[in-house]
C-alpha positions as CSV (number, residue, x, y, z in Angstrom):
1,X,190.2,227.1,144.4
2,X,188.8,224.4,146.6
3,X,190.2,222.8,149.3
4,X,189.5,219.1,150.3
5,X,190.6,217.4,153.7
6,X,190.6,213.9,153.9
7,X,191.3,211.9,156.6
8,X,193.0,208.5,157.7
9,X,190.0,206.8,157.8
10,X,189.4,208.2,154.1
11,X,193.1,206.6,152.7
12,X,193.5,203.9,154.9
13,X,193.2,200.9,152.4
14,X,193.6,200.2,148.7
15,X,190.0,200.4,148.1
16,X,189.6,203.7,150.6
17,X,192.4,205.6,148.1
18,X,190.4,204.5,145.2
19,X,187.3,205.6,146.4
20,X,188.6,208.9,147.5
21,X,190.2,209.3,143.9
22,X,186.8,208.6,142.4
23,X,185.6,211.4,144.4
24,X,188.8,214.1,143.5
25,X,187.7,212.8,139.7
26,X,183.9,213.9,140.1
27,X,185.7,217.2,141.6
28,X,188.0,218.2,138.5
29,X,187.9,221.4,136.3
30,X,188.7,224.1,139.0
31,X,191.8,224.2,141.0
32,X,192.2,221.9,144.1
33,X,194.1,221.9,146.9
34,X,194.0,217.9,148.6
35,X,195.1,217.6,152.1
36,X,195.5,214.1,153.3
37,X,196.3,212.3,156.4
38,X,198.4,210.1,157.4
39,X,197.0,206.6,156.4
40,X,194.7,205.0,159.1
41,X,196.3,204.5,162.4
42,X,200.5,205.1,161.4
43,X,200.0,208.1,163.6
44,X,199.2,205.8,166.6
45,X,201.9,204.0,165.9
46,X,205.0,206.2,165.0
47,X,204.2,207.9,168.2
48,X,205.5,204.5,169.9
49,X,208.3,205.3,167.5
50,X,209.2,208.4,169.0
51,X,213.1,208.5,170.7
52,X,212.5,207.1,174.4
53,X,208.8,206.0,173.9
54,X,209.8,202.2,173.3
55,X,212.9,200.5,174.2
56,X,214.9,200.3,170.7
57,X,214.8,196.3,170.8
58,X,211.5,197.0,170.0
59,X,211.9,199.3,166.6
60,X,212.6,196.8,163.8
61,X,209.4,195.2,164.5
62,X,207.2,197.4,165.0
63,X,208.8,199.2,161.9
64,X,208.4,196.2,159.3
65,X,204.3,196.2,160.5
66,X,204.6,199.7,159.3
67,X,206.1,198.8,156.2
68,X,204.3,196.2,155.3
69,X,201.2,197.8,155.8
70,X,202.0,200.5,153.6
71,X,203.4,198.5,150.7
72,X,200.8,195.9,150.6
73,X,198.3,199.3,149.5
74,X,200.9,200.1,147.1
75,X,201.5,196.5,145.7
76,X,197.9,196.6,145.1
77,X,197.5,200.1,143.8
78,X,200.4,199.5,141.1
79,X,200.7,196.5,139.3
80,X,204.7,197.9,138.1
81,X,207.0,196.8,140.5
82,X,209.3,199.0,139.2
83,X,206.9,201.9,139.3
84,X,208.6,205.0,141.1
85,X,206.4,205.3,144.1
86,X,208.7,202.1,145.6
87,X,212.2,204.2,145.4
88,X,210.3,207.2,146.8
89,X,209.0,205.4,149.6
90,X,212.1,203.3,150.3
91,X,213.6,206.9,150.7
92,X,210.8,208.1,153.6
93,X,211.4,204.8,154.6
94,X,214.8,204.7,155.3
95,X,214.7,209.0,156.5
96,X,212.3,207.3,159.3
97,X,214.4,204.6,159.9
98,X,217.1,206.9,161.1
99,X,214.8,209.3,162.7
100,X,213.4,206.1,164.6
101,X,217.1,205.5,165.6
102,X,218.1,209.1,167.0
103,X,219.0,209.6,170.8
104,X,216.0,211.2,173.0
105,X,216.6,214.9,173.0
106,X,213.0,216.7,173.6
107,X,210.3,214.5,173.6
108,X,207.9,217.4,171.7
109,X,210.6,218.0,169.3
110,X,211.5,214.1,168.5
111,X,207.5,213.6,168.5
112,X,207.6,215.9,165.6
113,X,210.1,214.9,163.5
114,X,209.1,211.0,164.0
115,X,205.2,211.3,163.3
116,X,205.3,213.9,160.0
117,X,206.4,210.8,158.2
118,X,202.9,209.7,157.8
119,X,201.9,212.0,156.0
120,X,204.9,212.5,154.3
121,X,204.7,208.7,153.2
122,X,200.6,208.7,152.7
123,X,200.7,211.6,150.3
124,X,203.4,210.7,148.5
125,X,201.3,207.3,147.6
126,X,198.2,208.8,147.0
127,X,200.3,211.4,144.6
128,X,201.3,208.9,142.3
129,X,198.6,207.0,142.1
130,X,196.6,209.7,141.0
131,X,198.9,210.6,138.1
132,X,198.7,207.2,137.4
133,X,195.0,206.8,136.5
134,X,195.3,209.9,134.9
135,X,194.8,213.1,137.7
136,X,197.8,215.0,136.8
137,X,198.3,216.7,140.1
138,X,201.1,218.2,142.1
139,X,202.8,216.8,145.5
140,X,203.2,220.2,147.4
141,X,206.0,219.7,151.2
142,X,203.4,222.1,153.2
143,X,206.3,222.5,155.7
144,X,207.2,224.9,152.8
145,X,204.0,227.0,153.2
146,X,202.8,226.7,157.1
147,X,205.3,228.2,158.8
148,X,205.1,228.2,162.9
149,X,207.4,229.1,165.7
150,X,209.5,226.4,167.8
151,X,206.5,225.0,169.6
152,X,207.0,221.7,168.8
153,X,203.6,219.2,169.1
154,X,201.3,222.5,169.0
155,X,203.1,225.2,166.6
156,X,202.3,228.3,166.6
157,X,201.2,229.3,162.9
158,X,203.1,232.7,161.9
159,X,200.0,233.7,159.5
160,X,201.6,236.1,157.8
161,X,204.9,234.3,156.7
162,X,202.4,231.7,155.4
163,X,200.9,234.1,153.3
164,X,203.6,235.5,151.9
165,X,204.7,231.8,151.2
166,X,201.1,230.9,150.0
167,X,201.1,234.5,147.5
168,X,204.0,233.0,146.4
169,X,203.3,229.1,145.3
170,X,199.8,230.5,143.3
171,X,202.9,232.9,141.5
172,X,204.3,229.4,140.3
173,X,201.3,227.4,139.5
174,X,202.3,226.9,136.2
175,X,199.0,225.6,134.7
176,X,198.5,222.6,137.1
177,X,194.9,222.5,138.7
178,X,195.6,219.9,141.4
179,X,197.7,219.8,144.6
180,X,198.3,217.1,147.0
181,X,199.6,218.0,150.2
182,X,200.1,217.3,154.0
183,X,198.1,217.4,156.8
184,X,198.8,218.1,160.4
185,X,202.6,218.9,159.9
186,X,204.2,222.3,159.1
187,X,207.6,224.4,159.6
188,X,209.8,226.5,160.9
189,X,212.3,229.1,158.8
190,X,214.7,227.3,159.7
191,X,213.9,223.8,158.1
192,X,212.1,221.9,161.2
193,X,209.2,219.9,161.6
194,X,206.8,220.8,163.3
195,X,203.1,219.6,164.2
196,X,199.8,221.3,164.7
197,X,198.0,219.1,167.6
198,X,197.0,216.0,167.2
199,X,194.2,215.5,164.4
200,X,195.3,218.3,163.2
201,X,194.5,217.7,159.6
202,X,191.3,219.7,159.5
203,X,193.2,222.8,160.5
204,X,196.0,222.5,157.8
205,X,193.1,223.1,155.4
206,X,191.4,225.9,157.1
207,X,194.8,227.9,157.0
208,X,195.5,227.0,153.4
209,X,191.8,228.4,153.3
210,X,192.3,231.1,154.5
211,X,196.0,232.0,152.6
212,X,194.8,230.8,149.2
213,X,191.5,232.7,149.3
214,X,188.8,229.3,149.0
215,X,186.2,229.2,147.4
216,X,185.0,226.5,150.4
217,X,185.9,224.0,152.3
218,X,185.1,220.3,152.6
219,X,186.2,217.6,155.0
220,X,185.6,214.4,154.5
221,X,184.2,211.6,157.2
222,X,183.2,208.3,157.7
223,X,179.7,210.0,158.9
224,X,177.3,211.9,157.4
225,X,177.6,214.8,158.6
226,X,177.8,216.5,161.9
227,X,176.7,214.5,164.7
228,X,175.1,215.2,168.1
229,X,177.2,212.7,169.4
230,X,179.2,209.5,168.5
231,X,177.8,207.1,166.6
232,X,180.3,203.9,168.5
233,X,178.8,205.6,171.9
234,X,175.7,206.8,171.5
235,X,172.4,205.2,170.1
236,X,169.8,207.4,167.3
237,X,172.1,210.3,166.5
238,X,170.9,212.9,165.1
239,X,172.7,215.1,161.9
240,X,173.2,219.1,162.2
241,X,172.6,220.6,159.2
242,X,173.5,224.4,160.3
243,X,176.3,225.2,162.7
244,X,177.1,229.0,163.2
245,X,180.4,229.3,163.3
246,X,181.1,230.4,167.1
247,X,178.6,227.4,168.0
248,X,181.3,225.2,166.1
249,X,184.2,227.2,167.7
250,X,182.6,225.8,171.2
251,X,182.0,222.0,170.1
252,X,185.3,221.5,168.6
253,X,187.0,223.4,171.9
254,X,185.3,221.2,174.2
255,X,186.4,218.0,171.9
256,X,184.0,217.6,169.3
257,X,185.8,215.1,167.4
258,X,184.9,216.2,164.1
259,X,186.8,218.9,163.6
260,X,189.9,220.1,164.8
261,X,189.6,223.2,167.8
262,X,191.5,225.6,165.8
263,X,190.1,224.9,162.4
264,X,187.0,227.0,162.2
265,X,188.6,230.8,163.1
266,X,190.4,231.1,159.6
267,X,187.6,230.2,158.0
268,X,185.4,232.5,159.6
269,X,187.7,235.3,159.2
270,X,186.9,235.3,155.2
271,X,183.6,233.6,155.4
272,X,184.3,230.8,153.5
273,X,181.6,227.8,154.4
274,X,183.3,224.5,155.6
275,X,181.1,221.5,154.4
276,X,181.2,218.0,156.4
277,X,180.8,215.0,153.8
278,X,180.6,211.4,153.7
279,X,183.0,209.7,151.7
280,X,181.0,206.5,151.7
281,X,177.9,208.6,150.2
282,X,179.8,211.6,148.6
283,X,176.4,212.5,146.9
284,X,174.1,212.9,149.7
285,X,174.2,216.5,151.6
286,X,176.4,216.5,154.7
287,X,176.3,219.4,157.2
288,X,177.7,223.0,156.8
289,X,179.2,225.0,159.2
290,X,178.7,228.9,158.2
291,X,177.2,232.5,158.7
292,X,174.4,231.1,160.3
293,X,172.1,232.5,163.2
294,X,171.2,229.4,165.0
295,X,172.4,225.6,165.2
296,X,169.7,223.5,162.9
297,X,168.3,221.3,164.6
298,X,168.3,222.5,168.1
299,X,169.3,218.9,169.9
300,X,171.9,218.2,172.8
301,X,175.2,217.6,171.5
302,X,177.4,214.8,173.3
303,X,181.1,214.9,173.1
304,X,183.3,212.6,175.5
305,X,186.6,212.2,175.8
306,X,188.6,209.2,176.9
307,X,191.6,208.3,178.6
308,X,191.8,211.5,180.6
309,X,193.6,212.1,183.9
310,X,192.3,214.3,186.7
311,X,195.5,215.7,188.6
312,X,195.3,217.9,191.7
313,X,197.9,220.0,192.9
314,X,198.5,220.8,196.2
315,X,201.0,223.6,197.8
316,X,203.2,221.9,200.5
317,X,203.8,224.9,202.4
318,X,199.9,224.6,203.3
319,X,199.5,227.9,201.4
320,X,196.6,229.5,199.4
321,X,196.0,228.5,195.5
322,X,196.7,231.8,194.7
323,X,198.1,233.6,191.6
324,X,201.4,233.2,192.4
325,X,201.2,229.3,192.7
326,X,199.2,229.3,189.8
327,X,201.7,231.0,187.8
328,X,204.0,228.3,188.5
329,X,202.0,225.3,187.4
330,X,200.5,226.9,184.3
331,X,204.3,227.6,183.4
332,X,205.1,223.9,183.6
333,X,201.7,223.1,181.8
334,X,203.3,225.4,179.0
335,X,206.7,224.3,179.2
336,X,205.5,221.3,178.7
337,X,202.4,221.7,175.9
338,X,200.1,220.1,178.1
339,X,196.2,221.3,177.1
340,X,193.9,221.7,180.3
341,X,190.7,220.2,179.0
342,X,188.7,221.3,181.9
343,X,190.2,223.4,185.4
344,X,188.8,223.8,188.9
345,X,190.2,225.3,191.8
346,X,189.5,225.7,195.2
347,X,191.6,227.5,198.5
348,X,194.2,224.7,198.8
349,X,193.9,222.6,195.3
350,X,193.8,223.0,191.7
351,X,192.3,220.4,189.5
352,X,192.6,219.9,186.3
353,X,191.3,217.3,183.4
354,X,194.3,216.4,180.7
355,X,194.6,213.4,178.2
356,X,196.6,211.0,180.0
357,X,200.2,210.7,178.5
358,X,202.3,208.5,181.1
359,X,205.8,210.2,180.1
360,X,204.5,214.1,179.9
361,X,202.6,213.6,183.4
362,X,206.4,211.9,184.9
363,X,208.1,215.2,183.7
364,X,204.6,217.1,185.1
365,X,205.5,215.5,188.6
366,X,208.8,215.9,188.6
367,X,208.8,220.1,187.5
368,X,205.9,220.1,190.6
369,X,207.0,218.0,193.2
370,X,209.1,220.4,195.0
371,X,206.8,222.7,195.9
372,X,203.1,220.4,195.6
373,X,201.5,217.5,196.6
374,X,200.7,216.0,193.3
375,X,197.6,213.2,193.1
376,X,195.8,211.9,190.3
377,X,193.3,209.4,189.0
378,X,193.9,207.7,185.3
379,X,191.5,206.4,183.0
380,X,188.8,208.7,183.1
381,X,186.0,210.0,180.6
382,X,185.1,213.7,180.1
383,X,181.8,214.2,179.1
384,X,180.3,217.6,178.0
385,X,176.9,218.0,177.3
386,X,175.5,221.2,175.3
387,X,172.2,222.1,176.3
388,X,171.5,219.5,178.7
389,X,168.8,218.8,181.4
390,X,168.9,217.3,184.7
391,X,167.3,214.1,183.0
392,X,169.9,213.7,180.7
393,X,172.8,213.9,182.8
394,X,170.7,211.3,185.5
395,X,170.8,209.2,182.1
396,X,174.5,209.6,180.8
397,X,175.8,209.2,184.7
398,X,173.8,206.3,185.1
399,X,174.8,205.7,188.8
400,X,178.9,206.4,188.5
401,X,181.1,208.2,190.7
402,X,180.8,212.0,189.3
403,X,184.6,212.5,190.5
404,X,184.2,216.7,189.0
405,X,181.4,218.7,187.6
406,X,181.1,222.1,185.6
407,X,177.7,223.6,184.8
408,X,176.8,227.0,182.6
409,X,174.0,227.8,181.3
410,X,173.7,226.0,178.6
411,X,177.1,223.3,178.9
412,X,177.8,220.6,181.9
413,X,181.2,218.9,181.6
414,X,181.4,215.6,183.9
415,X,184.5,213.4,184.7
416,X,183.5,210.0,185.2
417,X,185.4,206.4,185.9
């Protein structure tokens, strides 16, 4: 079996869903497992939909732009107006309506159960429409195979309860070859959503990789390959053709926005090569990330990250950052699910470099402010360069304020305004 990830970008308009099923049609005769995302930006936006985001006045607005977005693709893509794909997506519908409606509980557990229904609702489509033009295929609930624990907006996959549940969908293939499934989202035993990180896509199909023994991998991008840096940011990029797998492990950790941080592990555990494609140019050779010895070409690689906040946290009592007052704020981070992107500390103050979220760094202050001064600075940029030079960061600094640097070896993380 093969496994193929595509993204939003990949589904996000009636022509992008034809052109990926003109790609799943030059990909028939062996089995395939299809994971898709949620289509284009609905993520962005059911996570204003989210219990205690947005004031509900709000909703039935911003819920009939999602609507309508999604059935003008389906209008197009089926000319029956009494084609099933409408009652099946009135029912999501009308499941996210209600969801939409819910009381805030727990932000992480409402986020869950709010945003899986783009993916719930972008399969489903793309399901259809394939047995429509004649790929018989499968829609598969992967909450039903990736199980997690209870930690909701980051689960924990419980790799050997997907297995079993993996050993025992191939039991029941019955003959079908094709198998359209969900991104990002997963479960719990006991019948909750849960997510896997944001853009977390790419790792869905590294653990179904990994439980369904694949024969590869692909992911499939709006670039050719795997970038030294971004293409919207940065001028003459250059494509990777070779990227050992621990040298992947390291982009995608510091926020290589290719692939997800957690994807490439599973993978590497049963040596199955992960291909990056183009599904504007699905014939030309993308990059591969494998058993290799050494990243090919040897260039810098440029990954920044936006809208970051840099908070500092200082004891009241005037006391040292020690490892008892660490303990404490790594224990709210956790609490919390807040990923440290970069960390510094010194005697009295520990800084550290998170994606800015105005309601999680609220409930951040609030679990702190007893026992720490608490300052911060919004709407930064993280930039980490792998195998830089002083010339280069000169160039990418360009003058700004450097308000925190890191430097190894071989990696040099800035946070600029």
């Amino acid at each position: 079996m093969k496994v193929f990830k595509f993204g939003g970008a990949s589904v996000n308009s009636t022509s992008a869903v034809r052109n990926m099923a003109a790609i799943v049609k030059k990909n028939l005769g062996h089995p395939l497992m299809i994971v898709v995302s949620a289509m284009g930006k609905t993520t962005n936006r059911l996570e204003q939909l989210v219990p205690g985001v947005r004031p509900k006045a709000e909703h039935p607005l911003m819920l009939e732009e999602l609507r309508n977005y999604h059935l003008q693709i389906i209008s197009q893509l089926f000319g029956d107006p009494s084609h099933p794909v409408y009652q099946d997506f009135d029912q999501l519908f009308d499941q996210l309506s209600q969801q939409c409606a819910q009381k805030p509980t727990n932000y992480n557990y409402d986020y869950d159960q709010t945003v899986c229904f783009g993916e719930l609702i972008s399969t489903t489509i793309i399901s259809h429409y394939l047995n429509s033009i004649g790929i018989s295929n499968q829609w598969v609930d992967v909450r039903q195979i990736i199980r997690t624990n209870h930690n909701y907006r980051e689960g924990i996959v419980d790799f050997e309860l997907t297995q079993q549940a993996a050993q025992k969908f191939i039991e029941q293939l019955n003959g079908t070859t094709t198998f359209i499934t969900q991104g990002f989202i997963a479960g719990t035993c006991d019948g909750h959503t849960t997510t896997l990180g944001r853009e977390g896509s790419d790792y869905s199909a590294s653990i179904l990789s990994y439980c369904l023994d694949a024969e590869s991998m692909t992911i499939w991008k709006d670039v050719p390959g795997f970038l030294n840096a971004d293409p919207k940011y940065f001028p003459d990029t250059v494509k990777i053709e070779e990227i050992p797998y621990n040298e992947a492990i390291e982009l995608a950790y510091y926020g290589a926005s290719v692939i997800h941080p957690k994807t490439v592990k599973p993978i590497q555990n049963k040596n199955i090569v992960l291909d990056i494609k183009s599904f504007v140019t699905p014939d030309a050779p993308g990059s591969q990330i494998g058993p290799f010895e050494t990243i090919r070409p040897l260039t810098p690689l440029y990954i920044v990250k936006h809208n970051q906040t840099l908070l500092s946290v200082l004891p009241k009592d005037f006391s040292f950052i020690a490892e008892d007052n660490l303990q404490t704020i790594f224990a709210a981070l956790a609490e919390l699910n807040i990923r440290v992107n970069l960390m510094q500390n010194s005697a009295l103050s520990f800084s550290i470099c998170i994606d800015d979220n105005e309601m999680l760094l609220s409930q951040l202050q609030e679990k702190l402010s007893n026992q720490f001064h608490l300052r911060y600075n919004r709407g930064l940029r993280l930039i980490t360069i792998r195998y830089y030079t002083q010339e280069i960061i000169d160039k990418i600094v360009a003058g700004r304020p450097v308000l925190l640097q890191q430097r190894s070896r071989t990696t040099a993380q800035l946070i600029v305004q």
